[in-house]
TIPA-20642 format. One line per 3 residues: number of its first residue (from 1); their letters; for each residue x, y, z of N, C-alpha, C. Coordinates in steps of 0.05 Angstrom, whole numbers, plus 5000, padded with zeros to 4 digits. Layout:
N
NUM> a> X/Y/Z/X/Y/Z/X/Y/Z ~ ... $
This chain:
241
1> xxx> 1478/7381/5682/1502/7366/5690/1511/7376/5717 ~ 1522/7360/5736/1521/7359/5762/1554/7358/5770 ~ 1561/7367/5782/1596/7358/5791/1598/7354/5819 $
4> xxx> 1612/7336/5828/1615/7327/5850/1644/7316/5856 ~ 1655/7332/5863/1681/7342/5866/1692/7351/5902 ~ 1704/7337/5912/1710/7325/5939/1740/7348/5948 $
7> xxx> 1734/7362/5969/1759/7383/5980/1781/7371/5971 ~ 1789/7351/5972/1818/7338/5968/1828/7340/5942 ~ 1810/7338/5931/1806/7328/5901/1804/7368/5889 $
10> xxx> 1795/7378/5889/1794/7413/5892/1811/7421/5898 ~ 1829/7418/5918/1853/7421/5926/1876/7424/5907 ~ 1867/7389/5900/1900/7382/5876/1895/7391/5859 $
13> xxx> 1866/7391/5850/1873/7416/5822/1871/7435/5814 ~ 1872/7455/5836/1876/7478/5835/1900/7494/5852 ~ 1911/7461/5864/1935/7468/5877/1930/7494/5907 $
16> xxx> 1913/7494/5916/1901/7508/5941/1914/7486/5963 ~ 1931/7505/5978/1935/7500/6008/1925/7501/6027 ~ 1918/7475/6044/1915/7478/6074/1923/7485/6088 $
19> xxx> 1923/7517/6091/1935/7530/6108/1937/7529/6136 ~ 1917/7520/6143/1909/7513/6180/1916/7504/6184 ~ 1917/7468/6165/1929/7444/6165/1964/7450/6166 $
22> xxx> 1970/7460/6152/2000/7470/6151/2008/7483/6182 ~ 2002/7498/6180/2002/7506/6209/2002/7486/6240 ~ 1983/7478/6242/1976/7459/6257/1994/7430/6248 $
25> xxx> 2009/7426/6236/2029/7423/6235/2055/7415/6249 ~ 2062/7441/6241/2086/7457/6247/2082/7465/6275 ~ 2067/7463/6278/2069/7473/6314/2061/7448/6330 $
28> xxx> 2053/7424/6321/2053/7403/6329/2086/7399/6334 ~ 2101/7401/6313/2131/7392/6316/2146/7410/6329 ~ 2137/7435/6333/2148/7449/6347/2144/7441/6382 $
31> xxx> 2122/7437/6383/2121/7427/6409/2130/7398/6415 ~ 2134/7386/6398/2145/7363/6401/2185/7366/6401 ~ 2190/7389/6391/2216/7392/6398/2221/7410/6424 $
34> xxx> 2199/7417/6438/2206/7433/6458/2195/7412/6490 ~ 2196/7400/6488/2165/7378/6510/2187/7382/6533 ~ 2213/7384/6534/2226/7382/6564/2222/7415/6567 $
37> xxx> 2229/7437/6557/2216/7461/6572/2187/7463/6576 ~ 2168/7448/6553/2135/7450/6561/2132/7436/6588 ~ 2155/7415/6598/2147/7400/6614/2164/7417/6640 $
40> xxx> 2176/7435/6647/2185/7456/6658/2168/7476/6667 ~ 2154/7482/6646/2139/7503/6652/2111/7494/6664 ~ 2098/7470/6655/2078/7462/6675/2084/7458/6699 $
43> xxx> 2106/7447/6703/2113/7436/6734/2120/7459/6756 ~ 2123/7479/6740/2139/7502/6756/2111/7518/6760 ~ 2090/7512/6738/2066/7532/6745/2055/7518/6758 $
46> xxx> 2050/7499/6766/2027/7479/6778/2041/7488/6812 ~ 2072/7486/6808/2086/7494/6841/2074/7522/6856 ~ 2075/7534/6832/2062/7567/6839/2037/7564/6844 $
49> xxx> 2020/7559/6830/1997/7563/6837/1985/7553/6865 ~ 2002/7529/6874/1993/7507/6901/2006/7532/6917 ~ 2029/7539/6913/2044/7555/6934/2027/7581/6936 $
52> xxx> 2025/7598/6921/2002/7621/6917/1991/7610/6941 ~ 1969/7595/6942/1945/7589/6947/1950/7580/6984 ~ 1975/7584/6990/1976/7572/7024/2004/7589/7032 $
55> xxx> 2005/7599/7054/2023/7605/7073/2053/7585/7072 ~ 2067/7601/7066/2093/7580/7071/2106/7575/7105 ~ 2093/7602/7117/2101/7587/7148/2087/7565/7157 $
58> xxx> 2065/7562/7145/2040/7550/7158/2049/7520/7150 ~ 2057/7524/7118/2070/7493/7111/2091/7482/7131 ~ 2108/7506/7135/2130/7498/7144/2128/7477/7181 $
61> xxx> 2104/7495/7197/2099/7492/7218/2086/7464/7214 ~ 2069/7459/7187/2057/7433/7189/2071/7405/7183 ~ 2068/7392/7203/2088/7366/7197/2078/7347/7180 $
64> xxx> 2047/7358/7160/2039/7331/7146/2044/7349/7123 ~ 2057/7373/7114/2058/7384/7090/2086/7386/7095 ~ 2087/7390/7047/2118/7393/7045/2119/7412/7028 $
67> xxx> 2136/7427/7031/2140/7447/7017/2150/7444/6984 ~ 2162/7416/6987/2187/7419/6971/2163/7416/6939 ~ 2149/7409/6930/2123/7410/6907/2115/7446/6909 $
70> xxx> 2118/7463/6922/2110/7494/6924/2131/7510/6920 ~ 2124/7531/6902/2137/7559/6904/2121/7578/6914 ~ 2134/7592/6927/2116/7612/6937/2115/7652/6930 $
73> xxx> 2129/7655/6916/2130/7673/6902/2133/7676/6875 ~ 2124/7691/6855/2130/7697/6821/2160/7706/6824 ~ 2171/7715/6836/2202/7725/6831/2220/7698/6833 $
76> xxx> 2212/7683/6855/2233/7652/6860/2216/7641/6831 ~ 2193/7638/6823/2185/7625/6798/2200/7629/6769 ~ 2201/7661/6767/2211/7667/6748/2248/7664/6751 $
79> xxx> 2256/7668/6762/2278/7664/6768/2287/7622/6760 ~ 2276/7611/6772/2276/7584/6774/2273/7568/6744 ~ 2250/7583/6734/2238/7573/6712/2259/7581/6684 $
82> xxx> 2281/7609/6693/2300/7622/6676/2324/7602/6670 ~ 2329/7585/6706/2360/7572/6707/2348/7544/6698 ~ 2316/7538/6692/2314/7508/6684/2305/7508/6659 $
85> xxx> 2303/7535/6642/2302/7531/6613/2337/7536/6606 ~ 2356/7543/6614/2390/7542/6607/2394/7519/6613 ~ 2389/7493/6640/2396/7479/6635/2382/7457/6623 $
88> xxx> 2349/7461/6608/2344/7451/6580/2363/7462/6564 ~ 2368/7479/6552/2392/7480/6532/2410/7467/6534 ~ 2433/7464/6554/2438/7448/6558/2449/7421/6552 $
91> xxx> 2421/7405/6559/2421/7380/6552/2410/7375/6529 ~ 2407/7398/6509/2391/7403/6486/2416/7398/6470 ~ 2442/7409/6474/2469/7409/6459/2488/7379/6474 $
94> xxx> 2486/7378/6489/2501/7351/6498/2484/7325/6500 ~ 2455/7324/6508/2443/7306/6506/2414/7301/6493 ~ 2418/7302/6457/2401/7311/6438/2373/7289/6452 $
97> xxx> 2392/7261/6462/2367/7243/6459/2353/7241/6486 ~ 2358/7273/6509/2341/7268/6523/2311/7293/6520 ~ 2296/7280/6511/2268/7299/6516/2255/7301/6526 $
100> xxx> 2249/7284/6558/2231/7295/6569/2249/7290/6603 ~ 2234/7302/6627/2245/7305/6650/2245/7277/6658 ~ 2223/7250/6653/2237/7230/6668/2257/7217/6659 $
103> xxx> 2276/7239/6639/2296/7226/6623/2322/7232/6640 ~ 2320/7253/6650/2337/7269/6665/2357/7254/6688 ~ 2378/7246/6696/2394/7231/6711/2404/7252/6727 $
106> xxx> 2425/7241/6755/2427/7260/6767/2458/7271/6755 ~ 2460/7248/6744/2503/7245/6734/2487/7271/6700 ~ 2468/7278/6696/2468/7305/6670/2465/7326/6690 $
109> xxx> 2456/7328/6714/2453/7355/6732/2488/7353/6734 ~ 2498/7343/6754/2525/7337/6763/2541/7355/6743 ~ 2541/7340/6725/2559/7356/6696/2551/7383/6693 $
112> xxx> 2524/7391/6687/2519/7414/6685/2529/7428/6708 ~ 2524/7426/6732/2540/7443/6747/2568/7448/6765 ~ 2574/7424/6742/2609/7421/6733/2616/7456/6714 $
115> xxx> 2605/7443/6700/2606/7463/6675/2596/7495/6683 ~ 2575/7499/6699/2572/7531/6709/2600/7530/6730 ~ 2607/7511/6744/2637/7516/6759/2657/7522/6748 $
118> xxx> 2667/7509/6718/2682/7524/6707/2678/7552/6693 ~ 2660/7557/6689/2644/7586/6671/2655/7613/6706 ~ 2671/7602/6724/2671/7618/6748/2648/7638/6759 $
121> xxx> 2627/7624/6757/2596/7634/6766/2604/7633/6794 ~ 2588/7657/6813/2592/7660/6841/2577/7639/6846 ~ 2580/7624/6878/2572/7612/6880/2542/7614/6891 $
124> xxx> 2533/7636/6892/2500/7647/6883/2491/7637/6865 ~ 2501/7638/6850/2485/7626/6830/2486/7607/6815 ~ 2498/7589/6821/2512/7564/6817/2489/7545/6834 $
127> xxx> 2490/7557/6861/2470/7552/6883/2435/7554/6878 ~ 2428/7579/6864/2412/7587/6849/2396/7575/6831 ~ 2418/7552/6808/2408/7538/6795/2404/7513/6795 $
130> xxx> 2417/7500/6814/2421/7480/6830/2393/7476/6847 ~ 2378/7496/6865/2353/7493/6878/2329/7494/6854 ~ 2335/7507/6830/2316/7506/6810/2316/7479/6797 $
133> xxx> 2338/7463/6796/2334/7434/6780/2323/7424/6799 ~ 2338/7417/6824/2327/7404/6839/2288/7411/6844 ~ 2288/7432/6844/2251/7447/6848/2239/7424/6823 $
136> xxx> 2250/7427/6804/2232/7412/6782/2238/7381/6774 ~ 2258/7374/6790/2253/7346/6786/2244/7341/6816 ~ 2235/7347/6834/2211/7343/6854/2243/7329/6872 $
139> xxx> 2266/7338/6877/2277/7324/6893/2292/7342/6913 ~ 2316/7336/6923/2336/7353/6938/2360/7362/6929 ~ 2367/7387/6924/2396/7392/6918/2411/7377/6935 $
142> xxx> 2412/7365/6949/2425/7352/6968/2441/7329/6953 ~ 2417/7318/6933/2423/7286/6921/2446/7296/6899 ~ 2456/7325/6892/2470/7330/6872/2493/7329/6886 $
145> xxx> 2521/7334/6871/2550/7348/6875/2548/7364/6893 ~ 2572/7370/6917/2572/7394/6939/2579/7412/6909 ~ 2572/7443/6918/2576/7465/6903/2595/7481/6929 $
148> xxx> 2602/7505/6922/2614/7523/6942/2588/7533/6959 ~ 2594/7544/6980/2561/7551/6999/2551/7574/6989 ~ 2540/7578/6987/2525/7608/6980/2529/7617/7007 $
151> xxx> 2554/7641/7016/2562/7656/7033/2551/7690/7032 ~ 2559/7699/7056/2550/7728/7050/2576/7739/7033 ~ 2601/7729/7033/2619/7743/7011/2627/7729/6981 $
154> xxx> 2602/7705/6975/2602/7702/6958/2573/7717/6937 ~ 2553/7727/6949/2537/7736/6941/2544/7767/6924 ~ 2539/7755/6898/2551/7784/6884/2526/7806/6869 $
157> xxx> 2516/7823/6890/2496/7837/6885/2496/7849/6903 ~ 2481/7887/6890/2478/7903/6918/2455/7924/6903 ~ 2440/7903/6921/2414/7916/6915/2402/7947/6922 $
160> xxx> 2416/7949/6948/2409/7982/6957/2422/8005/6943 ~ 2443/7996/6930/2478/8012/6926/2460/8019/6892 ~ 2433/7998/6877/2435/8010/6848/2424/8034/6853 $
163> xxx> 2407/8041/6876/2388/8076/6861/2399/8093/6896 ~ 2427/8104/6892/2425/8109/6921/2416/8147/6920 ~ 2405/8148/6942/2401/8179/6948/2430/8202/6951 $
166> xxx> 2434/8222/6942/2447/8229/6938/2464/8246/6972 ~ 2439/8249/6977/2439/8266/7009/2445/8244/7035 ~ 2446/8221/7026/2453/8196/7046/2488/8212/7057 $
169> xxx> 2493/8205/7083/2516/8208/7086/2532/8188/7086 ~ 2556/8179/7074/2573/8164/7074/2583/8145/7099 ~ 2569/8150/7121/2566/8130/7146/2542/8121/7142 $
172> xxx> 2522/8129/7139/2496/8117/7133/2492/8100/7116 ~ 2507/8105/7085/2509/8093/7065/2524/8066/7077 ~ 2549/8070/7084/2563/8043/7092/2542/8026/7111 $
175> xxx> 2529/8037/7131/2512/8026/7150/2492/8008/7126 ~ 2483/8020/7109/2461/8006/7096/2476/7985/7080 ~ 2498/7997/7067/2510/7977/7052/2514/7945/7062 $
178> xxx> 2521/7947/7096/2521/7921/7105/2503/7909/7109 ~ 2487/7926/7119/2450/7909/7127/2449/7892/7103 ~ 2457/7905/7086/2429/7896/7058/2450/7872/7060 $
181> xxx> 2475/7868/7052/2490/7852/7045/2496/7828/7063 ~ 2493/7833/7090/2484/7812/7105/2461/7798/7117 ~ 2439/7812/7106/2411/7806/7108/2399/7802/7077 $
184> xxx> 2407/7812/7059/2398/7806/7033/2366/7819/7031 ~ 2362/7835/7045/2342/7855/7045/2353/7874/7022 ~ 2327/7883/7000/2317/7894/6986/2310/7925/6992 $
187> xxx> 2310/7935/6975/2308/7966/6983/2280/7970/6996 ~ 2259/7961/6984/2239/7970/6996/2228/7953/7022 ~ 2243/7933/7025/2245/7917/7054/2262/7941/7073 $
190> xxx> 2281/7950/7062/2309/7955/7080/2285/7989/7093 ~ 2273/8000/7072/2265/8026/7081/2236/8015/7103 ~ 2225/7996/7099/2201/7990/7116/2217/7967/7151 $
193> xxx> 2231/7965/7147/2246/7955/7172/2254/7972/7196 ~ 2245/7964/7225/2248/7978/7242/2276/7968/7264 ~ 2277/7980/7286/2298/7972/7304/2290/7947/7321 $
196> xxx> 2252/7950/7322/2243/7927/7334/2239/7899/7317 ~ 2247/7899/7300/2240/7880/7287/2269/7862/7281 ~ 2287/7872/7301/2306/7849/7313/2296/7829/7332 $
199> xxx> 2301/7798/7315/2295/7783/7330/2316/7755/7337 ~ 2311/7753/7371/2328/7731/7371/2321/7708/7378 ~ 2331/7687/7358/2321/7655/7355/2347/7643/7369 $
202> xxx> 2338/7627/7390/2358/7603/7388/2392/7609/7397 ~ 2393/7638/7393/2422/7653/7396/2429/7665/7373 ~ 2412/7661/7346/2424/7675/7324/2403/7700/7321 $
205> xxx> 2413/7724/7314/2396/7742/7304/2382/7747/7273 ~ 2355/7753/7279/2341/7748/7248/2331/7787/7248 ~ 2327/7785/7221/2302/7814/7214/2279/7808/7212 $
208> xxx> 2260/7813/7220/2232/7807/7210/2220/7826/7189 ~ 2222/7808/7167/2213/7822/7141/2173/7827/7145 ~ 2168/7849/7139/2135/7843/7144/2124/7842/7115 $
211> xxx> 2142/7854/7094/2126/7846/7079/2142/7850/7055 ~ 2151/7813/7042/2182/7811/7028/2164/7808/7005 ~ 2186/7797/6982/2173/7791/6948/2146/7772/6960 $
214> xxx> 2128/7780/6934/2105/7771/6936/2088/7780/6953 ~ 2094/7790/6971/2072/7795/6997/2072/7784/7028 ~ 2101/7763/7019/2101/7744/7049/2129/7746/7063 $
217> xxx> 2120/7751/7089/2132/7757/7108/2153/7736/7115 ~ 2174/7746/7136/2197/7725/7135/2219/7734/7150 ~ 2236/7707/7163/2254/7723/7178/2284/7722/7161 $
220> xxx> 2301/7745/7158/2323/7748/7145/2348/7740/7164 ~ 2366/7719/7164/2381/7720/7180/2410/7739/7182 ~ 2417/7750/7203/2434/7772/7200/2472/7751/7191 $
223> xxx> 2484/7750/7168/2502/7739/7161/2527/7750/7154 ~ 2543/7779/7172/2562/7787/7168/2583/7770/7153 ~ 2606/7781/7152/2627/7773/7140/2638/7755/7151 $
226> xxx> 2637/7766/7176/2648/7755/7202/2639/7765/7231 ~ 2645/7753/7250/2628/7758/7283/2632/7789/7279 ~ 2654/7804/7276/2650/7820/7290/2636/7847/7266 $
229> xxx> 2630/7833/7240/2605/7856/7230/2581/7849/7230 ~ 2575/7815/7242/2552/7812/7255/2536/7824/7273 ~ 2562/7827/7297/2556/7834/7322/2546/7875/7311 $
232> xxx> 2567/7887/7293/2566/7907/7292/2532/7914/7278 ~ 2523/7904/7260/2497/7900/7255/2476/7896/7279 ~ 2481/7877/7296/2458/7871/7312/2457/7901/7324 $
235> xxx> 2469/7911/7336/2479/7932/7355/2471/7959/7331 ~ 2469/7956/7313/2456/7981/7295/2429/7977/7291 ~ 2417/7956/7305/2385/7950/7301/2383/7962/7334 $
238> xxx> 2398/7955/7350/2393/7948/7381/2391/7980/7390 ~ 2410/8001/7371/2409/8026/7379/2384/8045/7362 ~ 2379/8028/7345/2348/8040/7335/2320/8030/7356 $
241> x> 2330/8013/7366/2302/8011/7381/2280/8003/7361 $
């Protein structure tokens, strides 16, 4: 006697689970409840990788390329990719029925960064997340709501001031304190920067970074408070030579 007895049929009567099948599943729906960050995170990797792969001066100098499809560093990526999965949340709590980015309007950015305006976010970062939506819906912060400017005394961070040396003297310290804060130079920018690497464009003074996040070089523009801790800055590069 012979049995011929079919998986499905084995299954139900012995009550054995498809466990793969179960699985495979469940992560079908999971990805199906997540498709506006899956669709975030391709767009933002596909930016990196183009950007990786070419010079951003070189874009910049070329008049048949655009930058605005490129990121050019993992720190602006990761950073970007942080403020456009919050504002998937978001629209995850106020607008259940939008799931994917060509759903996205400019009047749901608008609100959202209504809403970080009232949360009294500096306007760093307000600014911050504002160039990250705009990065991933392939357009211009421009087409959104004015925000406050991202100023040098609205920028709330001090990057040199978290690991300071103990033996720095308290004129030195203040000296650095302003660099960083009106150049937005990094500690290990601020220690590889020379007196020659004041440069002047046009009438404004820049730093020439040689070698910023990621690996790529860049000019920092010098953005005191006001003229006369601009002026006092230029004149602390000018006496380093």
């Amino acid at each position: 006697m012979s049995f011929n007895i079919t998986n499905k049929a084995f299954n139900k009567e012995f009550g054995i689970i498809d466990e793969e099948k179960k699985k495979t599943k469940k992560w079908d729906k999971r990805k199906q409840k997540n498709i506006l960050k899956n669709q975030i995170y391709d767009r933002l990797t596909r930016m990196l990788n183009d950007g990786m792969s070419t010079s951003r001066n070189d874009d910049k100098n070329d008049l048949s390329t655009t930058t605005i499809n490129k990121i050019y560093s993992v720190t602006t990526y990761k950073t970007y990719k942080k403020q456009c999965y919050k504002f998937a949340e978001f629209l995850k709590e106020n607008y259940p029925e939008i799931k994917k980015i060509q759903q996205v309007k400019t009047e749901h950015v608008n609100e959202y960064l209504k809403n970080l305006t009232n949360q009294d976010l500096s306007a760093y970062s307000i600014s911050t997340s504002k160039s990250a939506i705009a990065k991933v819906l392939r357009t211009s912060s421009t087409n959104f709501i004015a925000t406050a400017p991202r100023t040098r005394k609205s920028i709330k961070r001090s990057r040199y001031e978290a690991k300071r040396d103990k033996h720095i003297s308290e004129e030195l310290e203040r000296k650095f304190s302003k660099i960083t804060s009106s150049t937005g130079l990094r500690k290990k920018e601020m220690e590889a920067v020379r007196g020659v690497d004041l440069k002047e464009i046009n009438g404004k003074y820049y730093v020439k970074v040689r070698q910023g996040k990621g690996g790529k070089k860049r000019l920092a523009l010098i953005m005191g408070k006001d003229k006369e801790e601009t002026d006092e800055i230029i004149n602390i590069f000018k006496e380093a030579g």
